[in-house]
C-alpha positions as CSV (number, residue, x, y, z in Angstrom):
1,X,36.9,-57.1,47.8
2,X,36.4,-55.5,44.1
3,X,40.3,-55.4,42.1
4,X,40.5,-52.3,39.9
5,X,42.2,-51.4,36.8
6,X,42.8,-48.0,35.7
7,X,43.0,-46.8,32.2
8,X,44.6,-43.5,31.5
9,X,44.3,-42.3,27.8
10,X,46.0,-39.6,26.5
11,X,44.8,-39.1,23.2
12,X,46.3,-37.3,20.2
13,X,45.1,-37.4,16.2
14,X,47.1,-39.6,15.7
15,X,47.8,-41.7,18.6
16,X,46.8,-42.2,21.8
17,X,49.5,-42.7,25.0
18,X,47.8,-45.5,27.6
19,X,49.3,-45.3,31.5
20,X,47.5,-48.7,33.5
21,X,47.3,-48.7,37.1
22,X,45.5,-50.7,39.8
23,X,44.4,-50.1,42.7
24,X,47.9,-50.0,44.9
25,X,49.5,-47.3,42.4
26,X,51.5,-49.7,40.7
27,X,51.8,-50.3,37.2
28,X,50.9,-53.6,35.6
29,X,52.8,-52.9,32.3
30,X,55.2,-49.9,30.7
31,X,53.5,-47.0,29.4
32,X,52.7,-47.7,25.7
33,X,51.0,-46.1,23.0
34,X,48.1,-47.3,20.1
35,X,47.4,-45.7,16.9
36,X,43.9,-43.5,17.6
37,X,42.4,-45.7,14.6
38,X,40.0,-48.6,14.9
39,X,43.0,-51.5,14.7
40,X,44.4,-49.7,17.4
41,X,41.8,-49.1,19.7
42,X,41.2,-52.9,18.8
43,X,44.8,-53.4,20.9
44,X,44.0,-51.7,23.4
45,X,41.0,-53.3,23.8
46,X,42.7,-57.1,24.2
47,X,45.9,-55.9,25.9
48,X,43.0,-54.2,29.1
49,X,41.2,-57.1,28.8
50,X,44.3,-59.8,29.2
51,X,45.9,-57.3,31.7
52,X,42.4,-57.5,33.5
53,X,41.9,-61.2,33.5
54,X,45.4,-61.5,34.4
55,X,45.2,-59.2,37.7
56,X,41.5,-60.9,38.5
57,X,40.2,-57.2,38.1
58,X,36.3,-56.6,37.9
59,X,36.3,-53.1,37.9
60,X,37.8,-51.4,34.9
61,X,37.9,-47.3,34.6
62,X,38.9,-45.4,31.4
63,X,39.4,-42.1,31.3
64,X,40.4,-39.6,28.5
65,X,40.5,-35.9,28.5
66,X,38.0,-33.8,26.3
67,X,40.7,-33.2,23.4
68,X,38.7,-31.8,20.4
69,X,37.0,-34.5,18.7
70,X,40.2,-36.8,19.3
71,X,38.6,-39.5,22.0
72,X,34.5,-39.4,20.6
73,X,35.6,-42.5,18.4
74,X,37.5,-44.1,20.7
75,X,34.8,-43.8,23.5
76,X,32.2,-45.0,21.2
77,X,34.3,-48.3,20.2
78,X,35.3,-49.1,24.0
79,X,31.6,-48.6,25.1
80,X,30.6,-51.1,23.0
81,X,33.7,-53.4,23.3
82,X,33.8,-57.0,25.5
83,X,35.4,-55.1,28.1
84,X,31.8,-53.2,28.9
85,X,30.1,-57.1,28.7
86,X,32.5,-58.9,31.0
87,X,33.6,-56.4,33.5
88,X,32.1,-53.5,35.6
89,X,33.1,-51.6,33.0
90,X,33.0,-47.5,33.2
91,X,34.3,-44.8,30.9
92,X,35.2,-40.8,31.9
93,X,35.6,-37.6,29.8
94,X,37.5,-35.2,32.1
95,X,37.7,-31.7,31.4
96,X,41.3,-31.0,30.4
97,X,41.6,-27.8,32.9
98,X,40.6,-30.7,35.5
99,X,44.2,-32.7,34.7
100,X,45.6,-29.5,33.9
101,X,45.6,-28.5,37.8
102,X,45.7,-32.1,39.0
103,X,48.8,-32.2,37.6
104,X,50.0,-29.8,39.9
105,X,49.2,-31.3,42.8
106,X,51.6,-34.3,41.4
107,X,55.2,-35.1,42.6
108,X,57.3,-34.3,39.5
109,X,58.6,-37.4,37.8
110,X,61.5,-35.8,35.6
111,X,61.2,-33.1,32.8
112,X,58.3,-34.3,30.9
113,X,56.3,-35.8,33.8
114,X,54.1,-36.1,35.4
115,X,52.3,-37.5,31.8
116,X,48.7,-36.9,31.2
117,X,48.3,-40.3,30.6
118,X,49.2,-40.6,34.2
119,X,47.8,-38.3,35.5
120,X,44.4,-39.4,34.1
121,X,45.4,-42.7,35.6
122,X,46.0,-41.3,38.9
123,X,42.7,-39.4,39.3
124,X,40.3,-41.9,38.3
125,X,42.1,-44.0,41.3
126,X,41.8,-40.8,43.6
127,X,37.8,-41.5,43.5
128,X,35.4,-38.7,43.4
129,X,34.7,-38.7,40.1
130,X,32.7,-36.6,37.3
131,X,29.6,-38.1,35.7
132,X,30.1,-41.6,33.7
133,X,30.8,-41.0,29.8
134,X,27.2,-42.4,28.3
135,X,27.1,-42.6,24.6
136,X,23.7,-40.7,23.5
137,X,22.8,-41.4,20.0
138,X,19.6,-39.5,20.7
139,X,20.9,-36.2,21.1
140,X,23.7,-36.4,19.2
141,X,22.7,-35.4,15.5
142,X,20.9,-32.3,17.1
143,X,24.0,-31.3,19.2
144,X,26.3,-31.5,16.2
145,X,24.2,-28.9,14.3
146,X,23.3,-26.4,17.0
147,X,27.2,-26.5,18.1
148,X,28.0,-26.0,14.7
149,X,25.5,-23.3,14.5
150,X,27.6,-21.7,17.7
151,X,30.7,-21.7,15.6
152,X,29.5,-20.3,13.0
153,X,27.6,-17.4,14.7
154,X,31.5,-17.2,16.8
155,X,32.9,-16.6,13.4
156,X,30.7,-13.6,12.5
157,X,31.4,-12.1,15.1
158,X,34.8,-12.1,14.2
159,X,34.4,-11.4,10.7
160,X,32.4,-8.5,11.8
161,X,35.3,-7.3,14.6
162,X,37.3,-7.3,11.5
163,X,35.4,-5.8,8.9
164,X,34.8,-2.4,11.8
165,X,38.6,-2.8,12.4
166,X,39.4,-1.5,8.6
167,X,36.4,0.6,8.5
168,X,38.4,2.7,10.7
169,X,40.6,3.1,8.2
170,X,38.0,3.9,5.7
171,X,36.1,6.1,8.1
172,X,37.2,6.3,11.1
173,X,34.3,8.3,12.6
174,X,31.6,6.1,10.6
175,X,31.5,3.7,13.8
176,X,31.3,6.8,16.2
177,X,28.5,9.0,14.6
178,X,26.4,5.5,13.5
179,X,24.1,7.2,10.9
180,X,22.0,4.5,10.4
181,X,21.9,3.2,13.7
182,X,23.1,-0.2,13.0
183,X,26.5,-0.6,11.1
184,X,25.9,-3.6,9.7
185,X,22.2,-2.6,8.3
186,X,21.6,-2.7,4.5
187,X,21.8,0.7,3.1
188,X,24.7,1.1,5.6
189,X,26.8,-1.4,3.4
190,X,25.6,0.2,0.4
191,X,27.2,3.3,1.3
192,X,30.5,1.6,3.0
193,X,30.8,-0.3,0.2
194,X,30.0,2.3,-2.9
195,X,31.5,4.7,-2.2
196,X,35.1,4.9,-2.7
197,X,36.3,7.3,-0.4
198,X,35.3,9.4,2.7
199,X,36.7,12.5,0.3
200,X,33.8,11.1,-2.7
201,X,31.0,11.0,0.2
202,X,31.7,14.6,1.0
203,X,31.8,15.5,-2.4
204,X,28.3,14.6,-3.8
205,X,25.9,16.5,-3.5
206,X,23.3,16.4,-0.7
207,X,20.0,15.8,-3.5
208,X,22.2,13.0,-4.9
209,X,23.0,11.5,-1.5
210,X,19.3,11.9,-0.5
211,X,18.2,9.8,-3.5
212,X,20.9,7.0,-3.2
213,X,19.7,6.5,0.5
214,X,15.8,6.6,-0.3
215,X,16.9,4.2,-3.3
216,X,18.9,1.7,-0.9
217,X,16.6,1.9,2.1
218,X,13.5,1.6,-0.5
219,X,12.3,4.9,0.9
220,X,11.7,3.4,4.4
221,X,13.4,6.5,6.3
222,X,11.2,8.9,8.1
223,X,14.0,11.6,8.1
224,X,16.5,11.2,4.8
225,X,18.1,14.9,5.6
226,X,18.9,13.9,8.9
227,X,21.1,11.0,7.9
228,X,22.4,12.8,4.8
229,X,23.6,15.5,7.7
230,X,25.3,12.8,9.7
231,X,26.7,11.1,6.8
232,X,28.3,14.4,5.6
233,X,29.7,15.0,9.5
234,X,31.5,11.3,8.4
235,X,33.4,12.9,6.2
236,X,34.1,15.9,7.4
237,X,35.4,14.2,10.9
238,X,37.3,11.0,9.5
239,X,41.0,10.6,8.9
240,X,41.6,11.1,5.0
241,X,43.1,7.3,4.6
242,X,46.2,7.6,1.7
243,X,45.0,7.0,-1.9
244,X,47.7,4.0,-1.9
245,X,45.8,2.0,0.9
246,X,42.6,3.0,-0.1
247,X,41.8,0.2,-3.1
248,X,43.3,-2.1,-0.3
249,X,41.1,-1.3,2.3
250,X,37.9,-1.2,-0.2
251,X,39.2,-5.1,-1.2
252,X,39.2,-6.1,2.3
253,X,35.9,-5.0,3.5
254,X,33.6,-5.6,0.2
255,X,35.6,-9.2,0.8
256,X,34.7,-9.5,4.6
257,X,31.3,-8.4,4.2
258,X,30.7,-11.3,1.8
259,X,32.1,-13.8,4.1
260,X,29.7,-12.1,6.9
261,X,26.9,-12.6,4.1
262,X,27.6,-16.0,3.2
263,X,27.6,-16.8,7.1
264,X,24.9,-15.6,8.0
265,X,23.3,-17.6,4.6
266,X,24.5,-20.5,6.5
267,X,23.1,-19.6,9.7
268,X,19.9,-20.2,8.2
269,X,20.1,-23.4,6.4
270,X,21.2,-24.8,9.9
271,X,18.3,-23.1,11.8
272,X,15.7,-24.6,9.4
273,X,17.7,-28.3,9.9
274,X,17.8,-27.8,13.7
275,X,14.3,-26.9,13.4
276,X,13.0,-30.0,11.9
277,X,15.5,-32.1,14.4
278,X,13.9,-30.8,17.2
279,X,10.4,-32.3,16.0
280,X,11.4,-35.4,17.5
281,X,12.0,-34.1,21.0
282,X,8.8,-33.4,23.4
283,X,10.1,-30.7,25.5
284,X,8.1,-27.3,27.0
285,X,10.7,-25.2,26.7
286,X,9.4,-23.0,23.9
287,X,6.2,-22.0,26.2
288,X,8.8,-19.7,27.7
289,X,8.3,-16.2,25.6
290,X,11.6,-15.8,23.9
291,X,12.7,-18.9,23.8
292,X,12.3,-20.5,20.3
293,X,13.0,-23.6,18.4
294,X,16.9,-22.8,17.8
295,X,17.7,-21.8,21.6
296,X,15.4,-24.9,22.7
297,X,17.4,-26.8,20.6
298,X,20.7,-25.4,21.8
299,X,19.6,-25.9,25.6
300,X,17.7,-29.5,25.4
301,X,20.8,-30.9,23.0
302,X,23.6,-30.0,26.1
303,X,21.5,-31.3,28.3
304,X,20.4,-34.5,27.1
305,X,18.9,-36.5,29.8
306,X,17.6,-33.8,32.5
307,X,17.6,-36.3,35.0
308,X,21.6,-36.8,35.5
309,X,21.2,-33.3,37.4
310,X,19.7,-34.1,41.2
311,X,19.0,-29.8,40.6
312,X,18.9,-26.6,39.3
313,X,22.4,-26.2,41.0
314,X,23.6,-29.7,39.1
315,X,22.5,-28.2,36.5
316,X,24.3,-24.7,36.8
317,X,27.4,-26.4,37.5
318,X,27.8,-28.2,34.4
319,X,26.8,-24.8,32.6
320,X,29.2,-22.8,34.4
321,X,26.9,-20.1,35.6
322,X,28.4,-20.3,39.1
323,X,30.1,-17.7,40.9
324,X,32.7,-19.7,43.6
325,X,33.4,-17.5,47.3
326,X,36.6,-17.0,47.5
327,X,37.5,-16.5,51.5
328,X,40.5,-16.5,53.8
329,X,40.1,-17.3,57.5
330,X,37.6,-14.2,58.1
331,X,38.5,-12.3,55.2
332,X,35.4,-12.9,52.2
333,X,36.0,-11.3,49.1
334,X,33.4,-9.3,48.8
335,X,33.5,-9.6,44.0
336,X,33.1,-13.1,43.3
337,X,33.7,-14.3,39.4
338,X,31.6,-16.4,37.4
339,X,33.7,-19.6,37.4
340,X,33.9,-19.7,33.1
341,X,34.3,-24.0,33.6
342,X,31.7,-26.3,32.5
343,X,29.9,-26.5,29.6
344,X,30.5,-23.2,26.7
345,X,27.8,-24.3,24.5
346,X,25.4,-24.5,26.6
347,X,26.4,-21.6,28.9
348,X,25.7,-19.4,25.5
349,X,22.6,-20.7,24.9
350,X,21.6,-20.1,28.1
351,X,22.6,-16.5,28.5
352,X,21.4,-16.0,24.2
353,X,18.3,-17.2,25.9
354,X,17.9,-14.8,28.6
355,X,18.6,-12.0,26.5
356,X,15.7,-12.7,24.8
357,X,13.3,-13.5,27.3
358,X,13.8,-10.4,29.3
359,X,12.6,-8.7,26.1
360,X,9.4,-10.4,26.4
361,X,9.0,-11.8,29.5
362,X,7.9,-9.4,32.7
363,X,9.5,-11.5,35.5
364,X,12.9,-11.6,34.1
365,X,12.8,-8.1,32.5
366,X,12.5,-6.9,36.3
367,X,14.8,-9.4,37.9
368,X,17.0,-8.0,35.0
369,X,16.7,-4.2,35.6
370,X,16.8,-5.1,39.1
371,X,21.1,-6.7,38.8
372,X,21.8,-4.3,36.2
373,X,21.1,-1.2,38.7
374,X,23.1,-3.7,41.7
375,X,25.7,-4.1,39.6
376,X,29.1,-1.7,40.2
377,X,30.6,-2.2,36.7
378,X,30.6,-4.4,33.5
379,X,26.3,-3.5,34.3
380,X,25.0,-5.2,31.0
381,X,27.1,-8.6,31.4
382,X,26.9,-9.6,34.9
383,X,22.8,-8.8,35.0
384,X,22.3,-11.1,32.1
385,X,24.7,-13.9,33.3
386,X,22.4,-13.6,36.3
387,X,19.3,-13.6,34.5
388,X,20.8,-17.0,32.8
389,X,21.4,-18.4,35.9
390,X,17.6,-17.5,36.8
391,X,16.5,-19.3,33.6
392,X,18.4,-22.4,34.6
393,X,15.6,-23.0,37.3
394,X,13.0,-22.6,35.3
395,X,14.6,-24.8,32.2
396,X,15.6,-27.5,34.9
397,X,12.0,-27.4,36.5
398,X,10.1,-27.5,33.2
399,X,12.0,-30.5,31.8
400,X,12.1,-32.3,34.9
401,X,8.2,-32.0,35.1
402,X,7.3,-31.5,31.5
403,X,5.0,-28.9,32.5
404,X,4.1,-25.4,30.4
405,X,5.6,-22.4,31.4
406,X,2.7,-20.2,33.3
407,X,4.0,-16.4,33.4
408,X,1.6,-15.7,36.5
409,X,4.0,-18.3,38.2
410,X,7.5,-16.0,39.4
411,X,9.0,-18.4,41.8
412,X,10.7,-21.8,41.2
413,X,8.5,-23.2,43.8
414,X,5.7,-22.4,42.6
415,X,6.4,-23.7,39.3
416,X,7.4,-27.2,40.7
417,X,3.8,-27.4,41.9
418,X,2.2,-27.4,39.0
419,X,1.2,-31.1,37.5
């Protein structure tokens, strides 16, 4: 019968705690602790491997939890170390919400325990395990820049939450009468931005205010009086801000809206590089209307190999787009919430995804129409995580069969017939 040794790491920036374990639950050696550099993940390397050979192990598991970017070096070096050539040799990435209520489930140990380190430890011996940690070269340049791309898109929405925050204080009723529809439009700015005061916009004269729109907007406004009108209802509705804040407040937005502007300049230098990645990829996914070469990118790079998912459900587990029952003897809740685990990137991918194909795609424009007018609240949200979850089949099927998307095809079965 197989020996085991189990490797629990719990890794920091700067150093990363290791509990051993085999298969009885005892420990071989102390808890100890390497420096999360390459000398020290060359120690840990020969103190597993004389531990192992000591024991007569031939089954080593190392686990880690998904810490930041703390444990990608470390997993990279040990999956390339002797240990991988002379021993049956498997590496894990748990989710740190995973441990988190594993933990609980643990006898207390004293104040600070149960560790993580053993608690890692602990559940790689408890069996049942998440997929094996497989280092992807492949994918891995093209999931750096479209995760990137998701922080930066995360941070202008921020900037943009902020920016509406102080143009309350500006204009408070700016955001509530919208005159130009979109806040955030050009010739919207212009007049956030110019104009110093809510008490100046009401002041200038409506032919004046006319011609600075036409100006701005390059006379592309089929009815200037009508926004002039709500633009003067601005002023006449908002809160007069104090003269002492107002240089303040004028600082802080012209200042946000530059950091939104310089984002979104950003945004596009990354598109064009994700773009090019992507080249070396076959994939169908951009046969689905909506879908284009950033959210392919964003999809196929989360993925990686479509095969490690036995289905579409597989596949919706690792995204999150699952909605577990929650159930008592005979009682069944009747609201069930999308579980929010799994993988975030991909997850908003997904759903940025499905927002766009039920623009251009009949099939999922009705099944979208269709939960939004089920739906008892939060209407918008819930029909377009479902929608998601619709488009996981489809994604799921087409890269599993590397088929073209035919719009005449609605059902998943259908699909998988094709080829």
């Amino acid at each position: 019968m197989s020996k085991s040794l189990f490797c629990g790491c719990d890794v920091a920036s700067d150093n990363n705690t290791i509990w051993l374990m085999l298969d009885d639950g005892s420990q071989p050696v102390k808890l100890f602790s390497v420096d999360n550099n390459q000398p020290g993940a060359e120690i840990l390397v020969e103190r597993v491997y004389s531990i192992a050979k000591e024991h007569c192990v031939s089954d080593i598991l190392i686990g880690t939890e998904a810490t930041s970017m703390y444990d990608w070096h470390l997993l990279e070096y040990l999956a390339e170390s002797k240990l991988a050539l002379e021993f049956n040799f498997k590496l894990y990435r748990f989710n740190a919400k995973w441990i988190k209520n594993f933990k609980k489930s643990l006898t207390p140990r004293g104040k600070t325990d149960p560790i993580d380190s053993f608690a890692i430890a602990e559940r790689l011996r408890m069996g049942r395990l998440p997929k094996e940690y497989v280092p992807d070269i492949k994918y891995q340049p093209l999931r750096k820049l479209t995760r990137f791309r998701f922080h930066l898109m995360q941070q202008i929405a921020r900037e943009k939450d902020f920016f509406l925050a102080n143009l309350f204080l500006k204009a408070s009723a700016y955001s509530q009468i919208k005159p130009f529809g979109s806040t955030f439009s050009a010739t919207s700015l212009s007049i956030i931005n110019d104009f110093f005061s809510v008490d100046e916009l009401a002041a200038m004269p409506i032919e004046e205010l006319t011609e600075f729109i036409l100006e701005k907007g390059k006379a592309h406004f089929s009815k200037p009086d009508e926004i002039v009108d709500n633009l003067k209802r601005v002023a006449r509705e908002s809160y007069r801000l104090k003269p002492e804040l107002a240089p303040t407040v004028n600082l802080i937005l012209a200042s946000t809206f530059n950091n939104i502007r310089c984002y979104k300049e950003q945004v596009k230098l990354v598109d064009s590089a994700i773009t090019e990645n992507l080249k070396a990829f076959k994939h169908t996914l951009e046969s689905i209307s909506g879908i284009g070469p950033v959210y392919a990118a964003g999809i196929l790079a989360e993925i990686g190999d479509v095969h490690r998912f036995q289905d579409d459900s597989a596949l919706a587990q690792f995204t999150g787009l699952t909605w577990p029952k929650h159930q008592s003897g005979k009682f069944q809740a009747e609201e069930t919430r999308m579980s929010h685990t799994g993988n975030q990137y991909l997850r908003y991918y997904l759903v940025e995804a499905a927002n766009s194909v039920k623009r251009c795609d009949a099939t999922y424009k009705a099944f979208y129409e269709k939960k939004y007018k089920e739906a008892t609240k939060h209407h918008h949200k819930r029909a377009l995580v479902l929608t998601a979850r619709k488009l996981v089949r489809l994604v799921w099927t087409l890269l599993t069969k590397q088929v073209l998307y035919q719009p005449g095809y609605c059902s998943f079965e259908d699909l998988s017939k094709i080829g």
